[in-house]
DRENTOR-601569 format. One line per 3 residues: their letters; for each residue x, y, z of N, C-alpha, C, O. Coordinates in Angstrom, 2 decimals. Layout:
BEGIN
A> X/Y/Z/X/Y/Z/X/Y/Z/X/Y/Z  ...;
REM end
This chain:
BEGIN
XXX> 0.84/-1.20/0.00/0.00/0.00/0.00/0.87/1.25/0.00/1.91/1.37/0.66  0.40/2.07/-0.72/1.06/3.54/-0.97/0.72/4.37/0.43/-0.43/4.79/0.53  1.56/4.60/1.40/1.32/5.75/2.26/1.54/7.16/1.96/2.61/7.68/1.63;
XXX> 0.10/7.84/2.14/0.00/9.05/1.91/-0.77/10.30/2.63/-1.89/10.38/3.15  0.35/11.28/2.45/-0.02/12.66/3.97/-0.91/13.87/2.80/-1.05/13.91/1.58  -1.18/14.37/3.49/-1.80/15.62/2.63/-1.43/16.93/3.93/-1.57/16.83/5.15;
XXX> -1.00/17.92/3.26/-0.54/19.40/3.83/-1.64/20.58/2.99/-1.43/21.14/1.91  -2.75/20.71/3.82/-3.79/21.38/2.91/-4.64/22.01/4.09/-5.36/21.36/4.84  -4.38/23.82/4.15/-5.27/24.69/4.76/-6.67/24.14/4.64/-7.20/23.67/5.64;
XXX> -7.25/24.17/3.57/-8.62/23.83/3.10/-8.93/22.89/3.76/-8.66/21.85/3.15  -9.54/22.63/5.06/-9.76/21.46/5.41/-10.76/20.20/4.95/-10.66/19.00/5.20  -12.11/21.17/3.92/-13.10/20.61/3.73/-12.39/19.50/2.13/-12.85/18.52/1.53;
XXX> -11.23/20.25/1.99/-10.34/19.88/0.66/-9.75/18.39/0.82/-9.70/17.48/-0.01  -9.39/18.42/1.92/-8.30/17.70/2.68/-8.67/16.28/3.04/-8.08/15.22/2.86  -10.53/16.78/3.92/-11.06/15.41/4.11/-11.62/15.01/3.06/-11.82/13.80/3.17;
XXX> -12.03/15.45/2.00/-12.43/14.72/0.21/-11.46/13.79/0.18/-11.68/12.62/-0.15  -9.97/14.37/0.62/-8.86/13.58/-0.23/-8.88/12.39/0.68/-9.02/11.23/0.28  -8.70/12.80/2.15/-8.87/11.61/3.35/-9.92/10.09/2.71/-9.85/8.86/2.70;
XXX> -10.78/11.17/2.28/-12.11/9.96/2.13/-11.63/8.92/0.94/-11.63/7.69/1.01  -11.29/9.58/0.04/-11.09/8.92/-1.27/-9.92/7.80/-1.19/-9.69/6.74/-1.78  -9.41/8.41/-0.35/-7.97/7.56/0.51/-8.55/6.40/0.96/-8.55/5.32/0.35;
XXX> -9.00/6.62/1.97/-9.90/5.17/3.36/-10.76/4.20/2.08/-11.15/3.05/2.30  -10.93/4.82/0.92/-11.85/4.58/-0.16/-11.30/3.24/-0.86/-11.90/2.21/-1.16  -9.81/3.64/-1.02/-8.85/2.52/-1.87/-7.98/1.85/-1.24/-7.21/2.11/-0.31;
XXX> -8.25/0.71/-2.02/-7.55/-0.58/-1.34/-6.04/-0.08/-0.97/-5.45/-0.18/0.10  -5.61/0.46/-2.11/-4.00/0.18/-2.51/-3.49/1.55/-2.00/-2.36/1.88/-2.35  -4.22/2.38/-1.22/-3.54/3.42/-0.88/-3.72/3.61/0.95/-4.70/3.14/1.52;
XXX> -2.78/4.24/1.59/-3.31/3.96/3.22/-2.78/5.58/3.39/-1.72/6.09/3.02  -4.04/6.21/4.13/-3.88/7.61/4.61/-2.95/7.88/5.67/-3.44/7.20/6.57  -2.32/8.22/5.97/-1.03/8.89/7.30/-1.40/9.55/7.96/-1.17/9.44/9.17;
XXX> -2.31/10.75/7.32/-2.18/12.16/8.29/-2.46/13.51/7.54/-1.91/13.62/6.44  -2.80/13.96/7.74/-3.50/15.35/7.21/-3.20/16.49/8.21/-3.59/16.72/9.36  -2.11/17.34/7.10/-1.98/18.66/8.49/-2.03/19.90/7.77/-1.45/20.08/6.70;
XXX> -2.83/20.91/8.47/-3.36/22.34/7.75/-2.28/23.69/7.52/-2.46/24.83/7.08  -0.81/22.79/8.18/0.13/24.28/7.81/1.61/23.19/7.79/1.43/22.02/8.13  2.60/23.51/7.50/4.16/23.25/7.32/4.98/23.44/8.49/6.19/23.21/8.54;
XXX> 4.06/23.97/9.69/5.05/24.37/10.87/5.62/23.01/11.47/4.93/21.99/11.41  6.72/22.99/11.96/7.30/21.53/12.47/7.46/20.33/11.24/7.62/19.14/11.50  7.38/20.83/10.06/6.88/19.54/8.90/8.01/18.30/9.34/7.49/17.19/9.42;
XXX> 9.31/18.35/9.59/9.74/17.18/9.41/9.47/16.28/10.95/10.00/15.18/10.96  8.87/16.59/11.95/8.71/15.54/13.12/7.07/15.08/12.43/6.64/13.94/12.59  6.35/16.04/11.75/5.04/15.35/11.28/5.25/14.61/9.99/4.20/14.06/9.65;
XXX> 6.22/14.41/9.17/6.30/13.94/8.41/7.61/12.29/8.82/7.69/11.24/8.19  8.22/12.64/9.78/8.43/11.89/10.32/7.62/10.51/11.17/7.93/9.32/11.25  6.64/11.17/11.65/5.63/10.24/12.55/4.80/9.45/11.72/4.37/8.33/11.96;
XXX> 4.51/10.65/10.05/3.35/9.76/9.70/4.17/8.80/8.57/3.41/8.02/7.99  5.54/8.72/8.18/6.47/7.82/7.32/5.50/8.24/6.17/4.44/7.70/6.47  5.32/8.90/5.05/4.54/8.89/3.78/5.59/8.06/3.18/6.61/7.78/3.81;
XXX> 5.38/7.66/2.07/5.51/7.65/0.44/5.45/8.52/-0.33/6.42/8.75/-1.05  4.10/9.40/-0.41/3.57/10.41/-1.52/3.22/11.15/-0.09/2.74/10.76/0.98  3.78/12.64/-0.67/3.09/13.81/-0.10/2.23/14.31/-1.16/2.75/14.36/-2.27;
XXX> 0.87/14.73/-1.04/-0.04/15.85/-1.68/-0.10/17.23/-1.10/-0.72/17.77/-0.19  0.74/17.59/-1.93/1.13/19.35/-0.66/0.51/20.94/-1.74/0.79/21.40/-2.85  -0.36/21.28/-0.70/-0.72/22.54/-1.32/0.41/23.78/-1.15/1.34/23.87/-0.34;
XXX> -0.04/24.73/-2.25/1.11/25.63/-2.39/1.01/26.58/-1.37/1.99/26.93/-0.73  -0.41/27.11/-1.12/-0.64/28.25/-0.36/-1.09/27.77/0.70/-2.24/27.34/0.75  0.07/27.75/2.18/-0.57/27.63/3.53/0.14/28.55/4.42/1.11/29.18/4.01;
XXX> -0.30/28.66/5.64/0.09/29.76/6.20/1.18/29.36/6.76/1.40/28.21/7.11  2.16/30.58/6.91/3.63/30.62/7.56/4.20/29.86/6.98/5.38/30.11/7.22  4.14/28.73/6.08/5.36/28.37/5.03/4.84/27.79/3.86/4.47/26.62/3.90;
XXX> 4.75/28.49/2.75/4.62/27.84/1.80/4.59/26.70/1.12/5.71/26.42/0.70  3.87/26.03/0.88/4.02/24.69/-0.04/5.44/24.31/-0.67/5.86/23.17/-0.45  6.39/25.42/-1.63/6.90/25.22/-1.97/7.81/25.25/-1.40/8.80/24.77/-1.95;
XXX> 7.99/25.89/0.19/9.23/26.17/0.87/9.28/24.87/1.75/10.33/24.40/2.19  8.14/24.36/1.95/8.16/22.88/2.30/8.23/21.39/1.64/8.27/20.22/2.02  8.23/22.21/0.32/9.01/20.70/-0.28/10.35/20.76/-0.45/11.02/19.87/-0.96;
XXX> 10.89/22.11/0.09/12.61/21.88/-0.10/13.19/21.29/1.22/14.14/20.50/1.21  12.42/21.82/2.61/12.77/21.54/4.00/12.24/19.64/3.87/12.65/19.12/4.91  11.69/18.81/3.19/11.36/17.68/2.92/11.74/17.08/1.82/11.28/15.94/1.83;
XXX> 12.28/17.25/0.99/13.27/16.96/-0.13/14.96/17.08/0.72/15.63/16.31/0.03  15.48/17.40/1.33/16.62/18.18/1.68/17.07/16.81/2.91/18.13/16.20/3.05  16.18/16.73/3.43/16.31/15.34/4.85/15.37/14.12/4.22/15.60/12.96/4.56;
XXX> 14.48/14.39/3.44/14.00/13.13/2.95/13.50/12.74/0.88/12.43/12.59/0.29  14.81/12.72/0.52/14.62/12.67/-0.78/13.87/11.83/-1.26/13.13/12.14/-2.20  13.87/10.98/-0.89/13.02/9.58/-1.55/12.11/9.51/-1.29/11.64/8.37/-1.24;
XXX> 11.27/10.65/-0.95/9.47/10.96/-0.38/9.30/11.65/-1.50/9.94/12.69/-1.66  8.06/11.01/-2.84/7.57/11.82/-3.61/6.42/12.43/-3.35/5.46/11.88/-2.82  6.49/14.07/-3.84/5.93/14.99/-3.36/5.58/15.46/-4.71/6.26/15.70/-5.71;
XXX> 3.64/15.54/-4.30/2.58/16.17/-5.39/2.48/17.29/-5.10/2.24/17.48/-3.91  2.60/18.57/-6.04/1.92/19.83/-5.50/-0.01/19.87/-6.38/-0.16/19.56/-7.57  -1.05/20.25/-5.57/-2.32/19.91/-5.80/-2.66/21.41/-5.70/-2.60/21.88/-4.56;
XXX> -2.93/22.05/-6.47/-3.45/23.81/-6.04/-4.78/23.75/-7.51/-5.08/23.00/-8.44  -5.18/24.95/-6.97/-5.61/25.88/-7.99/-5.02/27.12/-8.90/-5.68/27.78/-9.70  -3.67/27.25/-8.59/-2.53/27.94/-9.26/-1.97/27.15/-10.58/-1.65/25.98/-10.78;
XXX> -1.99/28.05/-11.21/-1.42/27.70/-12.74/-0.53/28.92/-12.94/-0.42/29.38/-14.07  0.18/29.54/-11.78/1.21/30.55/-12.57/2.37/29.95/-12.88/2.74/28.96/-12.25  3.12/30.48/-13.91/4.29/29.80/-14.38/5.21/30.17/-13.18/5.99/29.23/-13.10;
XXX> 5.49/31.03/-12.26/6.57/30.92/-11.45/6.44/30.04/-10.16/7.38/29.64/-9.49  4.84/29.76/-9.89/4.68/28.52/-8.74/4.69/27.12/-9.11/4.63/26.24/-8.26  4.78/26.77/-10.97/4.70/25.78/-10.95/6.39/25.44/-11.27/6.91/24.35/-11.03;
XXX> 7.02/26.51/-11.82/8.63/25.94/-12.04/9.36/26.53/-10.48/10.54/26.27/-10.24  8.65/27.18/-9.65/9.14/26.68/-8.56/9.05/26.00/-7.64/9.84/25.97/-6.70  7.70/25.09/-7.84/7.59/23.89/-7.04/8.25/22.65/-7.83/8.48/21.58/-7.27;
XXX> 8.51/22.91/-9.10/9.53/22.07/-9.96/11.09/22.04/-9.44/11.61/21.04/-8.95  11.60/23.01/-9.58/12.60/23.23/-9.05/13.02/23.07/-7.62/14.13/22.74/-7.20  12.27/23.28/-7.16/12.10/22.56/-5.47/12.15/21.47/-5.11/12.59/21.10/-4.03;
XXX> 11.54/20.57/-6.25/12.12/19.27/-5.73/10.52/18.27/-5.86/10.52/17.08/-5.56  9.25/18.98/-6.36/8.05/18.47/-6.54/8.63/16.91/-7.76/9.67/16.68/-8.36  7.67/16.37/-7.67/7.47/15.00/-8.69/6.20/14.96/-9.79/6.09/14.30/-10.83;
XXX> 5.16/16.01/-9.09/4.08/16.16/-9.99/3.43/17.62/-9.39/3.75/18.32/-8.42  2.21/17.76/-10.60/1.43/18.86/-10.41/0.43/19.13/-10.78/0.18/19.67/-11.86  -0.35/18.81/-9.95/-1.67/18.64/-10.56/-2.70/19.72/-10.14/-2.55/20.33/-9.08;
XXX> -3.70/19.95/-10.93/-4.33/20.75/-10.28/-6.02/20.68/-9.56/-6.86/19.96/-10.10  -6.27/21.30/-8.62/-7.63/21.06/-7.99/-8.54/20.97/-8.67/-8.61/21.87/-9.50  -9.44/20.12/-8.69/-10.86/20.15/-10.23/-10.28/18.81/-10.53/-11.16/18.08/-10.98;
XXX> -9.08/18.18/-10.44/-8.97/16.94/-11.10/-9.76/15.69/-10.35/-9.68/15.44/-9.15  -10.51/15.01/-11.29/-11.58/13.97/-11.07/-10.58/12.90/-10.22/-9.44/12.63/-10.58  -11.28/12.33/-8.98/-10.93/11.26/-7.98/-10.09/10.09/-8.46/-9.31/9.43/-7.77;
XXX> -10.31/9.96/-9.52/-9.47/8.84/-10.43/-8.42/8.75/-10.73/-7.73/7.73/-10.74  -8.03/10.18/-11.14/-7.11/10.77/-11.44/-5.91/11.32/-10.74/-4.71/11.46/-11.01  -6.84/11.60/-9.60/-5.66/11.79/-8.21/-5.16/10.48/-7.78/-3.98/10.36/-7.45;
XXX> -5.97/9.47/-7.76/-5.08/8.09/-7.38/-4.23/7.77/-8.15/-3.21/7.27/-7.68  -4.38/7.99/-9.95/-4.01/7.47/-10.92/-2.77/8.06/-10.81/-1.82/7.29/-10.92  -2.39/9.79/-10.54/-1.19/10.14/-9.94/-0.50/10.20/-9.17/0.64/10.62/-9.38;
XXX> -0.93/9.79/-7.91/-0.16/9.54/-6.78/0.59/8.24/-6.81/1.72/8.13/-6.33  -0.24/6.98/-7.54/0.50/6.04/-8.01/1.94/6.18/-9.18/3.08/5.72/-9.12  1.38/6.83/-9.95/2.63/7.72/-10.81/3.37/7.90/-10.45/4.37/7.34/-10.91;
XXX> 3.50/8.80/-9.35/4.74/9.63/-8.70/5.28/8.32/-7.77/6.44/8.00/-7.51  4.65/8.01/-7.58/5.17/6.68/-6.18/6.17/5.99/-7.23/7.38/6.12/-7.09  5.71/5.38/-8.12/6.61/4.41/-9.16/7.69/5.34/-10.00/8.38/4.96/-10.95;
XXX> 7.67/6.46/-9.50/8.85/7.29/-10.45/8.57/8.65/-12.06/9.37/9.28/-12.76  6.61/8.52/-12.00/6.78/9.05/-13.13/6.54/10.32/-12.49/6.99/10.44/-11.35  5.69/11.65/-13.21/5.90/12.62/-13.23/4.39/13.15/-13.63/4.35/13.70/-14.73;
XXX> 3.27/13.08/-13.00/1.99/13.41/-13.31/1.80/14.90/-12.76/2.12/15.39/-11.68  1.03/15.55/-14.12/1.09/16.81/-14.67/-0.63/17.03/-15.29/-1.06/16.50/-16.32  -1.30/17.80/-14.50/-2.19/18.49/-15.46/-1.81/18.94/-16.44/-0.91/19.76/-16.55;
XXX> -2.90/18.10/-17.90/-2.59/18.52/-19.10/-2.27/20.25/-19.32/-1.27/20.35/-20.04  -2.70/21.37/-19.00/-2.58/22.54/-18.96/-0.93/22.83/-18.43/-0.14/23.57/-19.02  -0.68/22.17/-17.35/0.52/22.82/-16.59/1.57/22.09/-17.35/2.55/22.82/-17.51;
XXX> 1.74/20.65/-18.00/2.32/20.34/-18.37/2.73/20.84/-19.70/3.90/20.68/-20.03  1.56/21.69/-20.84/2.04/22.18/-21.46/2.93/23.81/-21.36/3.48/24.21/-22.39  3.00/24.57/-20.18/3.14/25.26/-19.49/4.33/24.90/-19.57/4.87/25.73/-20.29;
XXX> 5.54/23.64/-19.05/6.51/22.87/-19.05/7.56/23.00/-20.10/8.68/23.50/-20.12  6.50/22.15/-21.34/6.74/22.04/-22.44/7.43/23.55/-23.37/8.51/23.79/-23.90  6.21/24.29/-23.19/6.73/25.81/-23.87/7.94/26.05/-23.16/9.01/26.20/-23.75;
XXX> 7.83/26.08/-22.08/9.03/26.70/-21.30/10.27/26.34/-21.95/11.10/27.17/-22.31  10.37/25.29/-22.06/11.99/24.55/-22.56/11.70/24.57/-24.04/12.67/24.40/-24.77  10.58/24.74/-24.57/11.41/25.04/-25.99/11.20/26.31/-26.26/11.13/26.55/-27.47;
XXX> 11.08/27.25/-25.53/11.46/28.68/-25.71/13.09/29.10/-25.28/13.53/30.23/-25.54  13.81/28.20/-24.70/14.69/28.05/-24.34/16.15/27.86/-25.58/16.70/26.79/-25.87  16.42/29.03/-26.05/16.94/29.36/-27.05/18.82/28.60/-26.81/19.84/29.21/-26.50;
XXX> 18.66/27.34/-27.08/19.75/26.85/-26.09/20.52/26.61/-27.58/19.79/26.19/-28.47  21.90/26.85/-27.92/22.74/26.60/-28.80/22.68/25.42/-28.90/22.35/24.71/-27.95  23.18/24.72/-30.77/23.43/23.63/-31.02/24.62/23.14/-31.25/25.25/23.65/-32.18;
XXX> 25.29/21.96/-30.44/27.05/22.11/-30.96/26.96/22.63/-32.22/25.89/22.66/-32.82  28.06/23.08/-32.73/28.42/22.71/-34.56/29.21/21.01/-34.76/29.71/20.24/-33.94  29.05/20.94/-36.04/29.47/19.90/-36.38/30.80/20.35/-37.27/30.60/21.12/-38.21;
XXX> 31.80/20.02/-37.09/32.88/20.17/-37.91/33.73/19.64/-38.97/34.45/20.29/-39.73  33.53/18.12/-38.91/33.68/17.19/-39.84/34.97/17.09/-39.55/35.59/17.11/-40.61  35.79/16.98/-38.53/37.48/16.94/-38.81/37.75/15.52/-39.03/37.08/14.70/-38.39;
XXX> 38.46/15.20/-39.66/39.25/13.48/-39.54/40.13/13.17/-38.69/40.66/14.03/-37.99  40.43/11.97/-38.60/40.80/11.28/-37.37/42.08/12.32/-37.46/41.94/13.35/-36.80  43.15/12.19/-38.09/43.94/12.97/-37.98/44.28/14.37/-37.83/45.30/14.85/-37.32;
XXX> 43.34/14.92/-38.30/42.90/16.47/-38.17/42.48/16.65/-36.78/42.61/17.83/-36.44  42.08/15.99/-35.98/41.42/16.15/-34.52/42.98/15.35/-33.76/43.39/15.77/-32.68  43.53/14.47/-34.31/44.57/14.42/-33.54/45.85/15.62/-33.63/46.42/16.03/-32.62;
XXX> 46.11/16.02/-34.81/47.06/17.31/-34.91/46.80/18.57/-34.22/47.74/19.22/-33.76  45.32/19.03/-34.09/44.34/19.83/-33.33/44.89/19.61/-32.01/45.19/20.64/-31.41  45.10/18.41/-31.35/44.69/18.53/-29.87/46.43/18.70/-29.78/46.95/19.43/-28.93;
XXX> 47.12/18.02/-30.68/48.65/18.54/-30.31/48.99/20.17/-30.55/50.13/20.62/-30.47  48.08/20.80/-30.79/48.47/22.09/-31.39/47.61/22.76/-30.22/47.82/23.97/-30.15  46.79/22.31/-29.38/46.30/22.98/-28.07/47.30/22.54/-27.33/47.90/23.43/-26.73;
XXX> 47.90/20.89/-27.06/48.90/20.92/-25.56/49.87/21.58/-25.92/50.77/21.41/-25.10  50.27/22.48/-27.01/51.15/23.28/-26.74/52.04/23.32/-27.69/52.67/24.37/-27.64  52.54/22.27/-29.00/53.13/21.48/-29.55/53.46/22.72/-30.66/52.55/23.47/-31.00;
XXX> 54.64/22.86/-31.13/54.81/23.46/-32.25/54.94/22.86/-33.45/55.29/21.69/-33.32  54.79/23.25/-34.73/54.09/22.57/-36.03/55.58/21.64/-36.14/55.55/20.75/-36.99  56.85/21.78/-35.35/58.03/21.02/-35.94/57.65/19.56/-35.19/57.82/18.42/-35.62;
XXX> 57.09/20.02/-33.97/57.07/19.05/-32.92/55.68/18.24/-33.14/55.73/17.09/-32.70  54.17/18.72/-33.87/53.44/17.94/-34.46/54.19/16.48/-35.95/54.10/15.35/-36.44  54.79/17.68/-35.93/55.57/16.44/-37.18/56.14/15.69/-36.86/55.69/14.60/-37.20;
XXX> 57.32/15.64/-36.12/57.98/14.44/-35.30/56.82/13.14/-34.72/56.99/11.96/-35.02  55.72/13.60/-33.89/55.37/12.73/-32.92/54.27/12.23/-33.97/53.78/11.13/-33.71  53.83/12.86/-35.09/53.02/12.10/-36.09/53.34/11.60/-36.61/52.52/10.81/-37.09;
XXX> 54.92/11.44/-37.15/55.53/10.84/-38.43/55.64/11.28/-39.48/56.14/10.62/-40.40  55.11/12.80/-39.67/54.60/13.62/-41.31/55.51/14.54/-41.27/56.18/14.91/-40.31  55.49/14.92/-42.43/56.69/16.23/-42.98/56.01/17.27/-42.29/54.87/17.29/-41.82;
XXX> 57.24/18.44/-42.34/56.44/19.84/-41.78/55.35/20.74/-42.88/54.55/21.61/-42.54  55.59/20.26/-44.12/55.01/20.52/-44.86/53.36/20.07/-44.99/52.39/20.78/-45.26  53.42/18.77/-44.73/52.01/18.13/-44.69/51.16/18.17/-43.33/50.06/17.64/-43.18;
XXX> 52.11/19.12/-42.03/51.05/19.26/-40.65/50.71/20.79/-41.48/49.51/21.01/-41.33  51.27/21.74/-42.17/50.74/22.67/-43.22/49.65/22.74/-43.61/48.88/23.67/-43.38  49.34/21.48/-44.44/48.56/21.25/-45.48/47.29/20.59/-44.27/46.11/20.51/-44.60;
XXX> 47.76/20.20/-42.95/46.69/19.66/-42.34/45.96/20.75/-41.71/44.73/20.87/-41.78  46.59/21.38/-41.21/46.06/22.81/-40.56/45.49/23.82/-41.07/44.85/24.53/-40.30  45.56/24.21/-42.57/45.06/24.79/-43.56/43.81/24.50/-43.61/42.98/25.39/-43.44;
XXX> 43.44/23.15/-43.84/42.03/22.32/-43.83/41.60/22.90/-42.33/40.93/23.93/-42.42  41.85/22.41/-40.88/41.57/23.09/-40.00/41.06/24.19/-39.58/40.11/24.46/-38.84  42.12/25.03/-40.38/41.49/26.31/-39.64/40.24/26.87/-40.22/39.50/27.69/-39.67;
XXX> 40.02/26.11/-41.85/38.87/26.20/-42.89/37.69/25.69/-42.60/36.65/26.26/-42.92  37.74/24.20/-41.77/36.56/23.50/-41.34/35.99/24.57/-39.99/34.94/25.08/-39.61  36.59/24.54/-39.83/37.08/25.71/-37.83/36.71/27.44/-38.56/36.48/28.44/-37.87;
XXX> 36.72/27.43/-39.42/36.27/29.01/-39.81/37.44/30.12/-38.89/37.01/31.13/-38.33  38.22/29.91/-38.88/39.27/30.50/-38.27/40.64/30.78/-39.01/40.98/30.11/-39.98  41.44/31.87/-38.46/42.45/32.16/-39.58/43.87/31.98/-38.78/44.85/32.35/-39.44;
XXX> 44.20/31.36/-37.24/45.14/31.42/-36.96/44.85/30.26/-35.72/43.78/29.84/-35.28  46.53/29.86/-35.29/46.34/28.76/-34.53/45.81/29.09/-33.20/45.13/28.27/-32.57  46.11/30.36/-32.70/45.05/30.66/-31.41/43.84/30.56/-31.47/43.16/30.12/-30.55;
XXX> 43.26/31.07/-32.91/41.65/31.46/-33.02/40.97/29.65/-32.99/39.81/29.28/-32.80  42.11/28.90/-33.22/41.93/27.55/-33.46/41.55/26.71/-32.43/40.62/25.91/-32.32  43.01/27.23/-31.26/42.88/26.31/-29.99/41.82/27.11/-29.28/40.95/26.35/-28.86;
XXX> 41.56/28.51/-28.97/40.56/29.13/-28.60/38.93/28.26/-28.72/38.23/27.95/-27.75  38.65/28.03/-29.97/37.19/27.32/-30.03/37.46/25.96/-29.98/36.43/25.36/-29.67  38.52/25.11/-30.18/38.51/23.79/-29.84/38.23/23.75/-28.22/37.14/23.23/-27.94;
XXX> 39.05/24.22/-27.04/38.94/24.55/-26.33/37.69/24.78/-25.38/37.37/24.27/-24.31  36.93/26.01/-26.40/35.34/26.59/-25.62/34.41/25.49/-26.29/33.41/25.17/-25.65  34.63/24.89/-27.51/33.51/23.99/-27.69/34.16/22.55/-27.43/33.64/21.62/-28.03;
XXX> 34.97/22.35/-26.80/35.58/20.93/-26.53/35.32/19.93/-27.77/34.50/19.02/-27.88  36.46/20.48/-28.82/36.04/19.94/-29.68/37.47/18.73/-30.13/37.49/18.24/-31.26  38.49/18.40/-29.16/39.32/17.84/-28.59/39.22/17.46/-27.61/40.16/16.87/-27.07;
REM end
């Protein structure tokens, strides 16, 4: 059986959830408490599994109590359940350390169907908030490596020409004329869009491309 606490001002909120709890086989209620004060000796006593934690309670926030319960007890997954859909309470109860987020209005089924979720590791999300998620990270204007195409040898002459190696001393330890680490570096600095061996080791370097 899934043990599960609920942290919810709303009390009339709280015993719905109680009931629906005592309701199912596969789930066993802990404890129900209306604020975050003392949370880890009450979260201690009642051992959860799944927390269902509202965002807005008095004197500590929902979200400031899933970090004081994430922080001493990681392996307790924690639902945030509100009527809030702002983007900064739901990526900061994300960032805090939440497992899901669901929101109030969601049908009885559905709350079991996620608390089981989160218990086994997934990540249950009102369709709305989850797309909320979604936008977020692909608004997220995040660079793509480049691709450079160097050959095996071209990436090995490269990384001797960052540890320091001068074009006499690439030639020795490769076996090639000084003429042909020339002709290799030429290609280099062309694939590399660059016109000199600093501008070279510089972006091999920042894009770890050695």
């Amino acid at each position: 059986m899934i043990r599960v606490a609920i942290f919810d001002d709303n009390s009339a909120f709280a015993s719905s959830l109680e009931m629906l709890l005592k309701d199912s086989d596969d789930y066993l209620f802990v404890g129900a408490y209306q604020n975050a004060l003392n949370i880890l000796p009450k979260v201690a006593k009642s051992k959860p599994d799944v927390i269902i934690m509202d965002i807005k309670m008095p004197e500590i926030s929902g979200i400031e109590a899933v970090k004081i319960i994430k922080k001493e007890h990681p392996s307790i997954q924690i639902m945030m359940q509100t009527v809030f859909e702002d983007d900064d309470k739901v990526f900061a109860a994300i960032c805090a350390g939440a497992s899901g987020y669901i929101l109030k209005g969601t049908s009885p089924d559905k709350i079991l169907e996620a608390i089981a979720d989160v218990y086994t590791g997934g990540s249950p999300m009102s369709p709305s908030i989850a797309r909320k998620v979604l936008s977020f990270f692909q608004s997220q204007q995040t660079a793509q490596p480049e691709f450079y195409d160097l050959s095996k040898r071209e990436k090995e002459i490269l990384k001797y020409l960052v540890e320091g190696h001068s074009y006499k001393m690439i030639a020795e330890v490769c076996f090639i004329s000084f003429n042909t680490v020339n002709a290799h570096l030429r290609k280099i600095y062309d694939k590399l869009h660059v016109n000199s061996s600093q501008e070279a080791i510089s972006k091999a370097l920042r894009q770890k491309i050695v």
